[in-house]
C-alpha positions in Angstrom: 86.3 109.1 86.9 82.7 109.2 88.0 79.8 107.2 90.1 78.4 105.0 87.2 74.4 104.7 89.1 73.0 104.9 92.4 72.0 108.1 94.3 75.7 109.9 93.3 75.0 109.2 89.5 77.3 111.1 87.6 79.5 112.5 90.6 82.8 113.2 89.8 85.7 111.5 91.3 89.1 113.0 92.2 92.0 111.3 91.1 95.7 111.5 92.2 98.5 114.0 90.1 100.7 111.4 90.6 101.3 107.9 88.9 101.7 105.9 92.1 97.9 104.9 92.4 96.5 103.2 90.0 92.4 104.4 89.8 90.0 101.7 88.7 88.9 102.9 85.1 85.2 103.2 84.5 85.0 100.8 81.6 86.1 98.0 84.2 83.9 99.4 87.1 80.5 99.5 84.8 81.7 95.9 83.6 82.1 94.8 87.7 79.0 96.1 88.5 77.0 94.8 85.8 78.3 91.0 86.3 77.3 91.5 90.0 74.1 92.9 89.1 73.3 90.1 86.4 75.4 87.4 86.7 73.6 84.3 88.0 76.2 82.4 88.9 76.0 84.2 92.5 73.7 85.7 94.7 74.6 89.0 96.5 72.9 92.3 96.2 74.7 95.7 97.0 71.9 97.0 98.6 72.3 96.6 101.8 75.6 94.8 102.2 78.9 94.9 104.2 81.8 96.3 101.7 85.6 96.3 102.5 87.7 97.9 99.8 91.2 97.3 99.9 93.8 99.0 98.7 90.4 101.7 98.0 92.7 104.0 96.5 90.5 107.1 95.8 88.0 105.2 96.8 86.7 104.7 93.5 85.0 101.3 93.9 83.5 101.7 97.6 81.7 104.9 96.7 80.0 103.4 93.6 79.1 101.1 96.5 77.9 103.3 98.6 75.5 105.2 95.9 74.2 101.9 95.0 73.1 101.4 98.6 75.7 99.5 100.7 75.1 98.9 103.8 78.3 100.0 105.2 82.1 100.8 103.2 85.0 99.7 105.0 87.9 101.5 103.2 91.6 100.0 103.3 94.4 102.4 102.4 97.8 103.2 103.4 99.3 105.8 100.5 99.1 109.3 102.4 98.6 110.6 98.8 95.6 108.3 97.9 93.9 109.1 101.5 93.6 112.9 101.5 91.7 112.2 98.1 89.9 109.4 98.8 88.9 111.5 102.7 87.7 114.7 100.2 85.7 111.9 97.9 84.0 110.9 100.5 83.4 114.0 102.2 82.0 115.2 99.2 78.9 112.6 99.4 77.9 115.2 102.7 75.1 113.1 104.3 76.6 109.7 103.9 78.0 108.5 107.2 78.3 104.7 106.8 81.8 104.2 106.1 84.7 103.5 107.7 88.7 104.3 106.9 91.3 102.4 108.3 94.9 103.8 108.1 96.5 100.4 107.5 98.8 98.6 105.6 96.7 95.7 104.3 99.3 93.7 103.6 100.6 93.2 106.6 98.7 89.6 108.7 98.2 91.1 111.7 96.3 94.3 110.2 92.8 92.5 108.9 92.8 91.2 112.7 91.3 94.4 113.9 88.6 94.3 111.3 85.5 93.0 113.6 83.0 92.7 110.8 82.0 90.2 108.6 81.7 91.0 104.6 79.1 90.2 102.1 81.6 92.0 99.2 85.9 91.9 99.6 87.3 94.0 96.4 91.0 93.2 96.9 92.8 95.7 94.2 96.4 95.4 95.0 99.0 97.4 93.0 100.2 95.6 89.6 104.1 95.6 91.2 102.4 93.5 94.0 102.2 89.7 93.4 101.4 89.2 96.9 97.2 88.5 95.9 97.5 84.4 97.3 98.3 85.7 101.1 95.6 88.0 101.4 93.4 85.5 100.3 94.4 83.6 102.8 94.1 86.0 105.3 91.0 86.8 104.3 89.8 82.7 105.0 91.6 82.6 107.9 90.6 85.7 109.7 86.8 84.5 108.1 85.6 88.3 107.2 84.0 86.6 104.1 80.1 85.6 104.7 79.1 82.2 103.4 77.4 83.4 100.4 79.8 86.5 100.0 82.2 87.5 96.8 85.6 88.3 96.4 86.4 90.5 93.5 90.2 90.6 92.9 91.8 93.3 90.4 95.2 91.9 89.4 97.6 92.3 86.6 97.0 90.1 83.5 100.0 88.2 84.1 99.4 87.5 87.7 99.2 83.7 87.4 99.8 81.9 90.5 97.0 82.2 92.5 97.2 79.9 95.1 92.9 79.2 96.3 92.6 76.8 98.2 89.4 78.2 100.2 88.2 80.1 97.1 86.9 78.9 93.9 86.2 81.0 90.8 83.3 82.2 89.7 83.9 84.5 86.6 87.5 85.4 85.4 86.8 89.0 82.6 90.1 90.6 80.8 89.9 94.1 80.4 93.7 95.4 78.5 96.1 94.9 81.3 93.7 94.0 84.2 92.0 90.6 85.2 89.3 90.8 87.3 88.4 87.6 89.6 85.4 86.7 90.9 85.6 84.2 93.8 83.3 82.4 96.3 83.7 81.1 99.6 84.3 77.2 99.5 83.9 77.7 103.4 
């Protein structure tokens, strides 16, 4: 894995030994990028904006964030094995300071309570095992950490069908081998 563009270009990225976490591939992180970058069907710009990343993993998607020139990286992990890699990815950037990582289990309703800020980007990539993607949508509206014009991007399982979005719409649905990848606005 590597930084696609931005100020890290070409950085490599750690990656876990083991098979429990599940690293966004680079094929599907150049194509997320690129739709957000040239898509017209919404208006956001990385430079500059509020990120959380949950279930970051490595960290893989926030970074490329953050080298593009996000404002600020929220980072949402739980796997002990996933955060001492995804603490030495990011301590590997050295003078980049403008992230945060919370400790927490994001499934849980209560946890996205303590989350004070208010997001321009929401990259919810759950693992495949976990068909739980409708209630953290919903926590996501209720709690209100979506902007007005902000973007969710959710990273599911191809056969993840029953998405329930009642304060989302879609945007732009992509397939890439077992992965779907969701892009959804704020009906709010």
């Amino acid at each position: 894995m590597r930084i696609i563009s931005g100020s890290f270009k070409g950085k490599k990225i750690s990656q876990p030994k083991d098979n429990k976490t599940r690293p966004l591939k680079d094929l599907v992180k150049e194509s997320i990028f690129n739709i957000i970058s040239h898509s017209n069907k919404f208006t956001i710009s990385l430079n500059k904006s509020n990120i959380l990343d949950l279930f970051s993993g490595v960290g893989s998607f926030g970074i490329e964030c953050l080298s593009r020139g996000a404002k600020k990286v929220v980072f949402v992990e739980n796997y002990s094995e996933a955060l001492v890699i995804l603490k030495k990815n990011l301590n590997s950037l050295k003078s980049v300071k403008n992230y945060e990582i919370l400790e927490k289990d994001a499934y849980s309703i209560d946890r996205l309570s303590i989350i004070n800020d208010k997001f321009d980007l929401i990259f919810l990539d759950p693992p495949f095992k976990d068909r739980n993607s409708s209630n953290l949508l919903i926590n996501i509206s209720e709690k209100k950490l979506l902007n007005k014009n902000g973007l969710v991007i959710l990273h599911i399982h191809i056969n993840e069908n029953e998405l329930h979005l009642q304060n989302f719409e879609i945007v732009e649905e992509k397939n890439y081998g077992m992965s779907k990848i969701i892009f959804l606005s704020n009906l709010n």
